[in-house]
Steps between C-alpha positions, in 0.01 A plus 500: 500500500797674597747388269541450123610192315682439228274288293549217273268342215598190345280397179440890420398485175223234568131553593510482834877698520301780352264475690718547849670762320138686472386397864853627648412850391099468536547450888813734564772234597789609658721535207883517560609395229277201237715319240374250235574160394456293214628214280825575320376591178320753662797684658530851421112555352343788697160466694314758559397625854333790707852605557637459204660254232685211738752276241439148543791248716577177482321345752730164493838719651298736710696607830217447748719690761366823330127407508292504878193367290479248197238435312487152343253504183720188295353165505657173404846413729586839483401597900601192629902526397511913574261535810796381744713730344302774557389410862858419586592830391247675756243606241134411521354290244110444434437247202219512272552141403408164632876417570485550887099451586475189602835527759446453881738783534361744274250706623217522198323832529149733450619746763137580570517146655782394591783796506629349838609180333820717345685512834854543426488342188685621162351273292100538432247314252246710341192285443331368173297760365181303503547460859614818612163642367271247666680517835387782642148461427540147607715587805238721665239239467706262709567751734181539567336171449716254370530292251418144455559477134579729234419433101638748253432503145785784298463700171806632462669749242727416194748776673555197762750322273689849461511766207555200279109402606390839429616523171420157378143590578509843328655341179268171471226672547580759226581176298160328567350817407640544171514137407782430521682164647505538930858362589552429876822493689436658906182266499459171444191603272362767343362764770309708306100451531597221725587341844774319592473309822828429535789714712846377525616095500218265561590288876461135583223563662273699185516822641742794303801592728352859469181352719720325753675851566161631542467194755856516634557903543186539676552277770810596558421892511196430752781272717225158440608218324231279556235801338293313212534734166395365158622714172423422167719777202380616180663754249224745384591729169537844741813737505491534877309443835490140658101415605415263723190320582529382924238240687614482920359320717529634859556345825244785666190596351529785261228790306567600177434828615769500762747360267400817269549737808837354599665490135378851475695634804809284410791770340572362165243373435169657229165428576320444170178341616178663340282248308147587340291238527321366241429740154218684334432443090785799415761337712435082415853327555682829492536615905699779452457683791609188720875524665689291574917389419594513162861506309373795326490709843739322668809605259763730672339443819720510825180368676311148379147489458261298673120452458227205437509420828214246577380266696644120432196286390687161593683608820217731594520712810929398510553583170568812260560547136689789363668687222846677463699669221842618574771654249724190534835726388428762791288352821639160387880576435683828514270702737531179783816499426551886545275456823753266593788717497300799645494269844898373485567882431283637818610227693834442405628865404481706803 
């Protein structure tokens, strides 16, 4: 990359603005010059960075002119009124919400797959966490042997609504501990020492909006409408990782053992696929020396885990189960997003 940029991030002092902020500096961006945005009430409060404190903007008057690369990490209607300001004003914009996925003319992008899609565009969708970290795995399955149907089954982290998420686990579950009454307001119930299978606005047709983007996003990185993915969503009580349970069936026979051999060559990707079978008397119920994904070794991870690959018992010889774990805030938000950028800078910058 021959030339710097001056950088924008919008949403700063949010989970996954820090986050970019960390990943930035982590893999040596070219730097010109990074400025911060957040809400008005924010303006003024200092962040701290590798380079120093950075005082906070207003990211509603921001003069895109001055910015080659924006960050979008606002939800709501937020992206959708300043996007075309920014793009009109040359700058680059890749959006960490759902705003723009689902537009013909937005390229939605894992650049492992799919960097090509970006063309000329200014405007680029960063995926759904849960499916940026299943579509790799996923993706180099097709490749190889495609896919008939594909089931997934998510456990994903409390940090997946936001800080907010975070900290409403920390303090109910501090609350449960001691006694005292568990009030809920990120959740519609209480999430500690339980499960909540429900992401995001319940659709006509039963299934949470966060499984159709599961359904939705994938097609449309792979380029196949018509490919059959199921999802069903729960909320488990974990700070961070997304894990996700995946049944394909292939169009061309497949080995487990292959499957374990290709995942294990793919960059990005963490074999963790050693399983003891059975145990002796000392060990009953407690297989400790198995490995395989787990939010506990999957936190502030660049790379997502992948192991329990297996044989399908219903679909057989075209058919594999699997397991992955993938730091939602990095492989699923600001490091795809920073991977992003890394292209349209290479590409783009010359």
């Amino acid at each position: 990359m021959d030339k710097k940029a001056r950088v924008g991030i919008f949403g700063a002092t949010g989970a996954v603005g820090k986050e970019i902020i960390k990943v930035l500096f982590d893999r040596n961006f070219p730097i010109k010059e990074l400025r911060l945005f957040a809400s008005e009430k924010s303006v003024g409060k200092k962040v701290e960075t590798p380079v120093g404190k950075i005082s906070l903007e207003n990211a509603n008057t921001a003069d895109y002119s001055k910015l080659d690369v924006a960050f979008f990490a606002i939800g709501g209607g937020w992206p959708k009124e300043n996007a075309p300001r920014a793009t009109k004003a040359g700058c680059v914009v890749i959006d960490n919400s759902s705003t723009f996925r689902y537009d013909k003319d937005v390229p939605l992008v894992v650049p492992q797959i799919n960097a090509n899609s970006i063309g000329k565009s200014k405007l680029i969708a960063n995926p759904n966490c849960t499916t940026a970290i299943a579509a790799l795995p996923l993706f180099e399955i097709y490749k190889k042997y495609g896919l008939k149907k594909v089931i997934i089954s998510t456990y994903q982290a409390t940090s997946g609504a936001g800080s907010e998420g975070m900290d409403e686990l920390l303090s109910q579950t501090k609350n449960y501990l001691a006694g005292k009454k568990v009030e809920n307001n990120v959740f519609a119930y209480p999430i500690p020492f339980n499960l909540i299978p429900q992401i995001d606005v319940f659709l006509e047709n039963s299934y949470t909006k966060e499984e159709m983007k599961v359904v939705w996003e994938t097609r449309k990185i792979f380029g196949n409408e018509k490919l059959s993915v199921s999802c069903t969503s729960v909320r488990i009580p974990t700070l961070r990782v997304h894990s996700e349970s995946i049944t394909v069936e292939t169009e061309k026979k497949v080995k487990a053992a292959d499957v374990k051999k290709l995942l294990s060559n793919t960059k990005g990707i963490i074999l963790r696929d050693e399983i003891i079978i059975g145990n002796d008397k000392n060990n009953k119920d407690n297989p400790k020396k198995s490995i395989y994904p787990m939010p506990l070794t999957a936190t502030g991870k660049y790379d997502i885990e992948v192991g329990r690959i297996r044989q399908n018992l219903i679909f057989g010889e075209y058919g594999i189960d699997f397991f992955v774990a993938g730091d939602q805030l990095l492989r699923g938000a600001a490091l795809n997003a920073v991977e992003i950028a890394e292209f349209v800078v290479k590409e783009r910058f010359k």
